[in-house]
N, C-alpha and C positions, 0 to 999 in steps of 0.2 A: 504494500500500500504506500502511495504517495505521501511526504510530510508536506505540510501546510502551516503557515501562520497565518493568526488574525486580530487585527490592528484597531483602535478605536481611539478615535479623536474627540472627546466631551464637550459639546458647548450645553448652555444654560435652552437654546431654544432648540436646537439639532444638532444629530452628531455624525460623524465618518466615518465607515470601516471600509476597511482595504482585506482582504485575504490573498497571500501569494504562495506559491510553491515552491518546491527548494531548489529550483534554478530563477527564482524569480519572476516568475510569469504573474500579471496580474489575473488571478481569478474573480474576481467581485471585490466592486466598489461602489458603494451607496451612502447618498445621504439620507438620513432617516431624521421623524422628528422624534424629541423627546416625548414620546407614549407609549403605553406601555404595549397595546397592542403592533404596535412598527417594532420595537427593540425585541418583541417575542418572533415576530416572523424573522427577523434578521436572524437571531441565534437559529432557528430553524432550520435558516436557510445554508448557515455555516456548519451546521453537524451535517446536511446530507453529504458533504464531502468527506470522501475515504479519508483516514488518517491513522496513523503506525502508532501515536498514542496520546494521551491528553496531559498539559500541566496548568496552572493556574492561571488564572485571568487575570489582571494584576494593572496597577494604572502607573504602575514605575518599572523601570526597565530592567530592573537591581533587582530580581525575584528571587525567595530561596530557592534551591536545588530542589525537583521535584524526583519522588514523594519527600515531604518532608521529615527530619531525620527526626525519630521517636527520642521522647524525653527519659 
């Protein structure tokens, strides 16, 4: 299965995602508004892409190592 990343730019009225693959290719890029029913089809539309595995959603780019290490 293909890896993929996906991208999300917050504003207060709308926001960005980008998804691209691991040569870079743009997969999907939309701007959506801030509702909740827009941000749910979005994720929707970002899981039906294959993908080799999942880490955290995370709004800084400094994320721990996924999974994270048990206490």
């Amino acid at each position: 299965m293909p890896e993929i990343w996906a991208g999300l730019d917050i504003g207060k009225k709308h926001h960005h995602a980008v998804v691209i693959d691991a040569d870079g290719k743009r997969l999907l890029s939309r701007r959506v508004l801030n509702d909740e029913s827009e941000l749910l089809q979005l994720i929707a539309d970002v899981l039906e892409y294959p993908v080799t595995c999942c880490g955290p959603w995370t709004s800084t780019p400094a994320s721990p190592p996924w999974p994270p290490a048990s206490s």
